[in-house]
C-alpha positions in Angstrom: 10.1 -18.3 14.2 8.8 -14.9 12.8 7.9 -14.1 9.3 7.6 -11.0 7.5 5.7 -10.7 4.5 6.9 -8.1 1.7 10.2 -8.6 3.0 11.4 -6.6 -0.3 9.9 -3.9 1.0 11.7 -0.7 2.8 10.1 -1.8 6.4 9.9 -5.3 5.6 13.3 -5.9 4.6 14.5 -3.5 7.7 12.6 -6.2 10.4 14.1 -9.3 8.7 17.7 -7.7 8.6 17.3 -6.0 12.5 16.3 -9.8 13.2 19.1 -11.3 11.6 21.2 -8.4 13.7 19.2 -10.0 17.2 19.6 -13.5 16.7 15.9 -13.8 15.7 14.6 -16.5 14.1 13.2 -15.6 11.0 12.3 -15.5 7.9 11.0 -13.3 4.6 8.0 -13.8 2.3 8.2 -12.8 -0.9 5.2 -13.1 -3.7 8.0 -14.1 -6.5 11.2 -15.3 -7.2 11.4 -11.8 -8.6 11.8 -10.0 -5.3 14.4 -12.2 -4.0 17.6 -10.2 -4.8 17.1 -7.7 -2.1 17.0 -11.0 0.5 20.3 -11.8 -0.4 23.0 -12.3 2.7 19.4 -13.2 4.9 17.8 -16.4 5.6 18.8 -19.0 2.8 14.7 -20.7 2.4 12.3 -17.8 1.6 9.1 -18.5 1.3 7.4 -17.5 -2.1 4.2 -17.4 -2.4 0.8 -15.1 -3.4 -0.7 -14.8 -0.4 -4.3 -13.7 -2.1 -4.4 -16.9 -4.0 -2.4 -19.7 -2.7 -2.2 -21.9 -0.3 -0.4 -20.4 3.1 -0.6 -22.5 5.9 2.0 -25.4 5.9 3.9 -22.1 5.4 3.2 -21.2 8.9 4.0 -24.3 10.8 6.2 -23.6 13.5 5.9 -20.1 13.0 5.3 -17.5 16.3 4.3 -14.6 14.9 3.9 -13.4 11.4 4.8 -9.3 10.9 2.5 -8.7 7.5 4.3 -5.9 6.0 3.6 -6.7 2.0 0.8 -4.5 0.5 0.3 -2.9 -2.3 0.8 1.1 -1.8 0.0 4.1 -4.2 -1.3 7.6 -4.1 -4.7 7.8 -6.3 -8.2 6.7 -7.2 -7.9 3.7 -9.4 -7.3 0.5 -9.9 -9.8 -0.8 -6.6 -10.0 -4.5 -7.4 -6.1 -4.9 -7.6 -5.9 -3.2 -4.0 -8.9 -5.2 -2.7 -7.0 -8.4 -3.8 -3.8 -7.6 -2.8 -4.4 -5.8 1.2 -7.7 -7.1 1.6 -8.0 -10.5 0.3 -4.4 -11.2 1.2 -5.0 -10.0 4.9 -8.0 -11.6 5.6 -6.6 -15.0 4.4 -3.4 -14.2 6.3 -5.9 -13.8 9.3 -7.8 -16.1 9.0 -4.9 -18.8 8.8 -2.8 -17.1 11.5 -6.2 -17.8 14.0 -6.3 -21.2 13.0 -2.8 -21.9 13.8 -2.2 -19.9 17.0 0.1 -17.1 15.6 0.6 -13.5 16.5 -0.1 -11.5 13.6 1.4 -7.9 13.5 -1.0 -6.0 10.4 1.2 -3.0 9.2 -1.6 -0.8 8.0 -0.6 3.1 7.5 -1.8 6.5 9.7 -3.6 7.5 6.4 -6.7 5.5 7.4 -6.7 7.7 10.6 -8.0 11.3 11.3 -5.0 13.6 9.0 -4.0 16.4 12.2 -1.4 19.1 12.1 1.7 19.4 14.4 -0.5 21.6 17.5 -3.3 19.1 17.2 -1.8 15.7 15.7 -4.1 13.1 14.8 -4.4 9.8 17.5 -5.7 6.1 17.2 -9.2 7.3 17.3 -11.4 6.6 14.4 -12.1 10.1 12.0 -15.2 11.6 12.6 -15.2 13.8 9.7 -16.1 12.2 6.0 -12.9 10.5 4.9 -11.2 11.1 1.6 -10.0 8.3 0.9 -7.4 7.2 -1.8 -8.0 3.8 -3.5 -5.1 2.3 -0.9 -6.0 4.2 2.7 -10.1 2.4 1.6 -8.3 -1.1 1.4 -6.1 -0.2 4.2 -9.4 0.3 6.0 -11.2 -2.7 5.5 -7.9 -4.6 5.7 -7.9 -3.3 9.4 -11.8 -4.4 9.7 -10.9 -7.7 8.9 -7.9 -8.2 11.5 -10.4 -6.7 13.7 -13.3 -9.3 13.0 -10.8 -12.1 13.2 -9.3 -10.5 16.7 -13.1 -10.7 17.9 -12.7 -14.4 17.3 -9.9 -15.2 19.1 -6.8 -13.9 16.7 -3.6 -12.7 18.7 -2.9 -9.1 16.6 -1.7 -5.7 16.5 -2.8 -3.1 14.2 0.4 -0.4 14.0 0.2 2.3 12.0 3.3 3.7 10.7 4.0 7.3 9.3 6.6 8.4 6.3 9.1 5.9 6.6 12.4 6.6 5.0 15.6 4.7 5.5 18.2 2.2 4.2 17.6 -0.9 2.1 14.6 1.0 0.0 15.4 -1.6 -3.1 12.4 -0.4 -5.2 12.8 2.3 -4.1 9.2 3.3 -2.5 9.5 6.2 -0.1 12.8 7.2 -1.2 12.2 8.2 -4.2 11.2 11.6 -2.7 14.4 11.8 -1.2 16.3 11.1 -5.0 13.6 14.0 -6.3 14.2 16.5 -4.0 18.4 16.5 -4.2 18.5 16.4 -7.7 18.7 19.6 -9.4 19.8 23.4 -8.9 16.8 23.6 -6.2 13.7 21.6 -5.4 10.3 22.5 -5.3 8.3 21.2 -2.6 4.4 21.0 -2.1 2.5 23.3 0.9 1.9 20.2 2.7 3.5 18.2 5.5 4.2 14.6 6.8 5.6 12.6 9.8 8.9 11.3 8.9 10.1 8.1 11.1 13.3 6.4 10.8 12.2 2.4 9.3 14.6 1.2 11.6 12.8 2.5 14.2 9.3 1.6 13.4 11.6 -2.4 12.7 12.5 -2.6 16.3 8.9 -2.0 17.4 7.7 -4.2 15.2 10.0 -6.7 16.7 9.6 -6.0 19.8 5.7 -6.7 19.5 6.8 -9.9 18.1 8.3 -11.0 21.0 7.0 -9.8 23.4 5.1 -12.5 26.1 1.9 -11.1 26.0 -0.2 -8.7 23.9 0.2 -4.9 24.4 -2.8 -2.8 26.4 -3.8 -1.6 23.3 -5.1 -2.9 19.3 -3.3 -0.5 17.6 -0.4 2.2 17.8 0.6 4.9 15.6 4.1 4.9 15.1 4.8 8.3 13.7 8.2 10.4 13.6 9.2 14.8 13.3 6.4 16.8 12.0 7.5 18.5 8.9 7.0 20.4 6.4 7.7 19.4 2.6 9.8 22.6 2.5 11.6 22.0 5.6 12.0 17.9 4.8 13.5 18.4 1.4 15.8 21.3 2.7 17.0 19.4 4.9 17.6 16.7 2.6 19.3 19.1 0.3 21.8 19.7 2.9 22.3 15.8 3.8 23.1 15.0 0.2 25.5 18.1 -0.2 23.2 20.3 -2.0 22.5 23.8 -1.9 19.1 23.7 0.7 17.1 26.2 -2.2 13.6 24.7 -2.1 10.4 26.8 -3.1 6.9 26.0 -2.2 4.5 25.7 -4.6 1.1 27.6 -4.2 -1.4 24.7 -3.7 -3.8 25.9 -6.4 -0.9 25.1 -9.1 -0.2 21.8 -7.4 -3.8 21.2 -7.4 -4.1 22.0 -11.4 -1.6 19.6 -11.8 -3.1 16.9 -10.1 -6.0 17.5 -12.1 -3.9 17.2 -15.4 -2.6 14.2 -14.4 -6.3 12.9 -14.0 -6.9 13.8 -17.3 -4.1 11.9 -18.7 -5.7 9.0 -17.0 -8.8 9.2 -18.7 -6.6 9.6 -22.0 -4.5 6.7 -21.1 -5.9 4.2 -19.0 -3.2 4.5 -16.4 -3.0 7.0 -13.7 -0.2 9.0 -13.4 1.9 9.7 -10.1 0.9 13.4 -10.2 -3.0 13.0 -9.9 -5.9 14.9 -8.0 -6.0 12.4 -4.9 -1.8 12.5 -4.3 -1.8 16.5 -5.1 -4.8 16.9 -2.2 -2.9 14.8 0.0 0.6 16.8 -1.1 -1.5 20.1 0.1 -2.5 19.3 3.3 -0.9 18.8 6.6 -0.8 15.1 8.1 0.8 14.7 11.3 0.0 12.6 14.1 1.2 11.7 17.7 3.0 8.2 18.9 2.6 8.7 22.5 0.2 5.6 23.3 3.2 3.4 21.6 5.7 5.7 23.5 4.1 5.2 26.8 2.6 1.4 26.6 5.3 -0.6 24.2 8.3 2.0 24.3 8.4 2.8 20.9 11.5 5.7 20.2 11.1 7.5 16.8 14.3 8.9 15.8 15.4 12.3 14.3 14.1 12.8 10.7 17.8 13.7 10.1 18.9 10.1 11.0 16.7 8.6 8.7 17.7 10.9 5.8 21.3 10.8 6.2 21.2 6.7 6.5 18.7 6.3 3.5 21.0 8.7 1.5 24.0 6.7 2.4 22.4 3.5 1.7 21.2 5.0 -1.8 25.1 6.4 -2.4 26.5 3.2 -1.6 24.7 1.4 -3.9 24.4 3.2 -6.7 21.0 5.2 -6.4 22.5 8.7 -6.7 
């Protein structure tokens, strides 16, 4: 049996349903009974629970492996002690349990806690050697992966992946998407200088899977599982054309998107809540952030797909049901 945690999720949900498509076994974890309408037509005994705070381990009898997907994900500075509780707390107990009863444990953490590279030199599974600057998530993200790693050290069966800009079908929230429902609406869109790594989720799923299942653990701790290096111009041009829109994009001048970021701080510290546009997502928006899959190409046969693909299948998905 396989579970996968934040199986509301964009990649969570796309494992559970790919498993359902392979005859897997499995089943979805979900926090609340809240996050249970994107499991419907899956497996008919969820398990709901809060992983950070309550008790976890019957829920892993006679369980294989456990693909730990959920995690709390946003762009910014604040807010440290719900992060902490929610990837760090939550993955070290995960850990922890998973050690104690013999399962595999996948940990989905994200290529932000790696070295950021650009398309001639991508960044790799290496650890950066230059000062980090971190958002509030990539820290916990970091120390989530310390704490997989400690509990490998004692005899835990895991993987670290590291996934890329995943965009895809069955986005219920939606997370990742809602770039995607930004950039096509309008006369034209205006994109940041930056640029990302989009992977197909269904491609990133399979891997996941296929780590699950697999007889033995890879050669390797951790894999990046990246996708095409674009730009934010070229991505939402090309998700223009997908969704039948004129492909006019403009690129903002980074010192504009930069202001705004800081704006957005300042209605922060105004408000109490951070905004979307802040100073930590408008640097990352300005910079380039690529990185290179071939360890998981050459060691567990992971395939990234077209960015195309991915955008023409989320935009279905989103079309069918209503999104856009």
């Amino acid at each position: 049996m396989i579970v996968v945690t934040g199986a509301a999720g964009l990649l969570g949900n796309s494992v559970l349903r790919l498993a359902v498509a392979r005859d897997l076994p499995a089943r979805g974890w979900v926090r609340s009974q809240a996050s249970l309408a994107a499991l419907d037509g899956l497996a008919d005994d969820p398990i709901i629970a809060d992983i950070a705070s309550q008790p976890i381990e019957k829920a892993l009898e006679n369980v294989s492996t456990v693909i730990h997907c959920a995690a709390r994900v946003g762009i910014g500075r604040s807010a440290a002690e719900a992060f902490g509780r929610d990837n760090v707390l939550a993955t070290e107990r995960l850990a922890q349990a998973c050690r104690a009863g013999g399962q595999r444990l996948i940990f989905v953490s994200t290529v932000d806690t790696l070295r950021w590279g650009t398309p001639s030199d991508p960044g790799d599974e290496a650890a950066p050697t230059e000062p980090t600057r971190d958002t509030t998530y990539a820290a916990s993200k970091r120390r989530a992966e310390a704490v997989v790693a400690a509990e490998m050290a004692l005899g835990l069966d895991a993987v670290i992946v590291h996934p890329a800009f995943l965009i895809g079908p069955w986005d219920w929230k939606p997370s990742s998407g809602q770039m995607l429902l930004a950039a096509v609406r309008g006369p034209l869109a205006i994109a940041p200088p930056g640029g990302n790594d989009f992977c197909h989720a269904g491609a990133v799923a399979g891997t996941l899977l296929d780590l699950a299942c697999a007889p033995a653990r890879p050669p390797s701790d951790r894999y990046i599982l990246s996708g095409e290096p674009m730009t934010y111009a070229q991505a939402f041009r090309l998700m223009r054309r997908v969704a039948g829109r004129t492909p006019f994009v403009i690129t903002a001048p980074a010192p504009l998107v930069r202001a705004a970021g800081l704006a957005g701080d300042a209605v922060a510290a105004l408000t109490g809540r951070e905004p979307v546009v802040n100073s930590a997502a408008a640097d990352a928006a300005c910079r380039p952030h690529h990185f290179t899959s071939a360890r998981a190409m050459a060691e567990i046969g992971y395939r990234p797909r077209p960015a195309e693909e991915a955008i023409r299948d989320a935009w279905t998905w989103f079309r069918e049901r209503g999104y856009a």
